[in-house]
C-alpha positions in Angstrom: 3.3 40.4 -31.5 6.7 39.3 -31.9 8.7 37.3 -29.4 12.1 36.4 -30.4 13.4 32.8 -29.7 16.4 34.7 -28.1 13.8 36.7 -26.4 12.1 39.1 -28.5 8.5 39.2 -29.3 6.5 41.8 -31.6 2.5 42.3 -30.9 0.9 42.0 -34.3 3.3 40.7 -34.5 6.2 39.1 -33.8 8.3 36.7 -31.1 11.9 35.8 -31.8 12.8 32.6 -30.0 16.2 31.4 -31.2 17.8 30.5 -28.0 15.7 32.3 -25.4 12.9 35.0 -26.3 14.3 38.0 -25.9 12.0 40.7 -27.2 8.1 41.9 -28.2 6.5 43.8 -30.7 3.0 45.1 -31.1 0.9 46.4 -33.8 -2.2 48.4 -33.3 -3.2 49.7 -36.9 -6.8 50.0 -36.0 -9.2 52.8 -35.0 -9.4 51.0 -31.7 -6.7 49.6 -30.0 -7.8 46.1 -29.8 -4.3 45.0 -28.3 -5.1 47.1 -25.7 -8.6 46.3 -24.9 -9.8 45.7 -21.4 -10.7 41.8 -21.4 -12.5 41.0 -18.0 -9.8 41.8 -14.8 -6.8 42.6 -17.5 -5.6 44.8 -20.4 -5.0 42.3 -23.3 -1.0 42.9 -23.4 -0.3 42.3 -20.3 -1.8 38.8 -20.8 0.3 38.0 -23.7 3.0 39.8 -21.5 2.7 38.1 -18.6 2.1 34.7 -20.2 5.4 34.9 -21.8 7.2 36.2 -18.9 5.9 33.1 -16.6 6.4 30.4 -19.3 9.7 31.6 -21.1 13.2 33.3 -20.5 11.7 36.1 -23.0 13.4 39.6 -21.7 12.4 41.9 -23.9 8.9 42.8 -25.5 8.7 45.3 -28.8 5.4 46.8 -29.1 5.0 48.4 -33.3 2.2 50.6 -33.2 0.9 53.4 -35.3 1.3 56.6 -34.6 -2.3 57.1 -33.3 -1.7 55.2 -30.3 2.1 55.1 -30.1 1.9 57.1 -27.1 -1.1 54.9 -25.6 1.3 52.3 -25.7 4.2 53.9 -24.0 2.1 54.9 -21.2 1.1 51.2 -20.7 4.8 50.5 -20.9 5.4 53.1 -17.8 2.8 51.6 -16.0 3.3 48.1 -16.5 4.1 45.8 -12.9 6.7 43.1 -13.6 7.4 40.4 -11.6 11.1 39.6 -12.9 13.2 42.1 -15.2 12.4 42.5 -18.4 12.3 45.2 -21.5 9.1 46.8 -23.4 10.4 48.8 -26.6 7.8 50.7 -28.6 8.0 51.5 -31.7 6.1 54.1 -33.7 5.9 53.3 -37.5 4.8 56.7 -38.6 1.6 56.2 -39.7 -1.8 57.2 -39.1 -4.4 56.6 -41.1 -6.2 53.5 -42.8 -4.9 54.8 -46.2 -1.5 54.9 -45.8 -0.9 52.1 -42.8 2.4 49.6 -43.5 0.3 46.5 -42.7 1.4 43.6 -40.6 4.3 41.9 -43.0 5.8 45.4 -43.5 5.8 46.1 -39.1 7.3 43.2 -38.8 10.3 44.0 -41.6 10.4 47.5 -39.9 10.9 45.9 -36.5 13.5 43.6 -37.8 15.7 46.4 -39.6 15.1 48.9 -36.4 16.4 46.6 -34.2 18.9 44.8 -35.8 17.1 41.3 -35.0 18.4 38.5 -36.5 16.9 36.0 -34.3 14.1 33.3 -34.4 10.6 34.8 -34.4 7.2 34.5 -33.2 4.9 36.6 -34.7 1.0 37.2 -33.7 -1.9 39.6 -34.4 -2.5 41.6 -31.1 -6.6 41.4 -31.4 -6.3 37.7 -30.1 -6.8 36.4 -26.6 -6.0 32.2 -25.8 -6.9 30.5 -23.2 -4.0 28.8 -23.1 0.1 29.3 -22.8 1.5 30.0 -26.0 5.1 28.3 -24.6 4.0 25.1 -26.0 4.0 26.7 -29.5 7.4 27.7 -29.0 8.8 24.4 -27.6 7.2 22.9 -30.8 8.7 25.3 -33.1 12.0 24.6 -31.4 11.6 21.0 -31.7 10.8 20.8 -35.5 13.1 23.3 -36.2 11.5 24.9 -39.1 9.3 28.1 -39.2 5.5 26.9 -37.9 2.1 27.7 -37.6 -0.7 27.4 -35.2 -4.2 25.7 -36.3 -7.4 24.6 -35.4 -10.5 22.8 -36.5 -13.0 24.6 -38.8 -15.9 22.5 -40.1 -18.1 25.6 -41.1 -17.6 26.2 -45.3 -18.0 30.0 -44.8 -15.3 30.5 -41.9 -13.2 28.4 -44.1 -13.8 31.2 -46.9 -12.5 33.6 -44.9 -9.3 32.4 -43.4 -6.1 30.1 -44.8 -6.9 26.6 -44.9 -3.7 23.7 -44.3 -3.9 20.1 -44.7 -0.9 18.2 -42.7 1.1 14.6 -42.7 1.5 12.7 -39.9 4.5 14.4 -38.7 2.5 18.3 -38.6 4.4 19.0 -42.2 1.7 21.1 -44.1 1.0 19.7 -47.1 -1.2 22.4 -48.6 -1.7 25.6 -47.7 -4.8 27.9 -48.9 -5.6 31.7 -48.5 -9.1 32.1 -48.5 -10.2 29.3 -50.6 -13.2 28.5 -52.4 -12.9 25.0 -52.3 -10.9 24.1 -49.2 -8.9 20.9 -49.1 -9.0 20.2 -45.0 -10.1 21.4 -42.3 -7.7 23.1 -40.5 -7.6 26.5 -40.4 -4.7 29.0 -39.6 -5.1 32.1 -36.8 -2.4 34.8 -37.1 0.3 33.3 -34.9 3.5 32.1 -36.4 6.9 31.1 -35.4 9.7 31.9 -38.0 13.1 30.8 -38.4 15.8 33.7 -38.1 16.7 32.4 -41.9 13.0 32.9 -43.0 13.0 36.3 -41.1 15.2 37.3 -44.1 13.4 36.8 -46.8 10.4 38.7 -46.3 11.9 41.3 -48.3 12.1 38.2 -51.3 8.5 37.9 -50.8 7.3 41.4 -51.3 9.2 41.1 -54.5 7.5 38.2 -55.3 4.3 39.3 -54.9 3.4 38.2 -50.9 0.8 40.4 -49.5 1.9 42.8 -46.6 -1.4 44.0 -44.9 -2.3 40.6 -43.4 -0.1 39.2 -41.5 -0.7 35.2 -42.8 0.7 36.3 -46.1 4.5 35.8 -45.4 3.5 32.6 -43.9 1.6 30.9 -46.9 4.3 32.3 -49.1 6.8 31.2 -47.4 5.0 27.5 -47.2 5.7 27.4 -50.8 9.5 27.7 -50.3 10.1 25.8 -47.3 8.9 22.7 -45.2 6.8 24.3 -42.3 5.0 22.3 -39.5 1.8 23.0 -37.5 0.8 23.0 -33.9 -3.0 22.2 -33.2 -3.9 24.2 -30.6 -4.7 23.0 -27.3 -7.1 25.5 -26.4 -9.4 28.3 -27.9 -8.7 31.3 -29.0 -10.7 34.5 -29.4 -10.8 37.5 -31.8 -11.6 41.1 -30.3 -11.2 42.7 -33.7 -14.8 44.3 -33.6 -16.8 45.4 -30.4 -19.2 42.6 -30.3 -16.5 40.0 -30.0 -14.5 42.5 -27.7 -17.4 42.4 -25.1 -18.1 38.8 -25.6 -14.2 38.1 -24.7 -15.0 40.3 -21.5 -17.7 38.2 -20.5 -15.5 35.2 -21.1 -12.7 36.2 -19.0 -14.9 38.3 -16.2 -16.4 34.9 -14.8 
């Protein structure tokens, strides 16, 4: 998702925040539309919708999806109930298969060139739920100032494995930032939620070039932790993956009590 600082925010993802949030995008390049998933009493973008909406000035929401479920998405965009006025933009990246899917850096540059956007940004992966308000992320990005990350604790070697891996100063400055790493230096690992600058939002063409990964959508973030100071927020609360059925149905369970 992405929110914009002025009010944006993009569903796989991407927020832009400078100033106010002012719009949303989401990107669904699965065969099942996680970010769309029923989880308990409510459909999965309307939490992140409504979140937003009740914690932040954001007033408009750009959902990127594929083509598959483009049209899913618009029909959950006529249906939505709002409780203050607000915009939901979707947009379609053309795709629609596995193969030939843009992947999450590349809908987020698509996004930004679409729209024109050239504000703050807050970017997350759509198959997430929190149990918590993600406007305290954005009040910390604001307040450091520099494009940020979320994190959380991860003591188990073979999660570590499988995710990025930070180590941070006293201040939240990341000191180290892994992909994946064999031998991890900390603890703290990185879920797909970031906060960028409206100055970093411009170089993600740079980091293609460079050799950043597009399909997940950490890989702007650790390159751009090689170019920039960045700071994390420890999250507050838990967050959980829907990404496969078995998680999906144990999110349901979670949120149905």
């Amino acid at each position: 998702m992405v929110l914009s600082y002025k009010r944006r925010v993009h569903i796989d993802e991407m927020l832009d925040f400078s100033g106010g949030l002012r719009h949303t995008a989401l990107s669904a390049d699965r065969e099942f539309p996680e970010t769309a998933s029923e989880s308990g009493r409510e459909i999965h973008p309307d939490w992140l919708v409504d979140d937003l909406v009740d914690t932040t000035d954001i007033d408009e929401f750009v959902v990127i999806s594929n083509h598959k479920f483009a049209q899913h998405f618009e029909d959950w965009k006529s249906n939505k109930q709002k409780t203050r006025p607000y915009e939901i933009t979707v947009i379609d990246d053309g795709t629609s298969t596995n193969e030939t899917r843009l992947g999450a850096v590349k809908d987020i540059q698509l996004a930004v060139e679409k729209l024109n956007l050239a504000d703050d940004l807050l970017v997350m992966a759509g198959d997430n739920v929190l149990d918590f308000s993600l406007s305290k992320f954005v009040d910390f990005a604001k307040e450091k100032n520099t494009s940020c990350v979320m994190c959380h604790e991860e003591n188990e070697l073979k999660k570590q494995q499988k995710t990025a891996i930070i180590t941070l100063d006293g201040n939240d400055l990341i000191t180290s930032y892994e992909e994946e790493p064999k031998e991890p230096r900390g603890n703290l690992a990185v879920p797909p939620f970031y906060c960028y600058r409206a100055c970093d939002v411009k170089r993600i063409q740079e980091a293609l070039n460079n050799g950043c990964g597009y399909d997940a959508p950490g890989s702007f973030a650790a390159w751009l932790s090689k170019q920039t100071p960045m700071h994390a927020y420890v999250m507050p609360g838990k967050r959980y993956d829907i990404g496969d059925i078995n998680s999906y149905e144990y999110v349901k369970s979670v949120f149905s009590k």
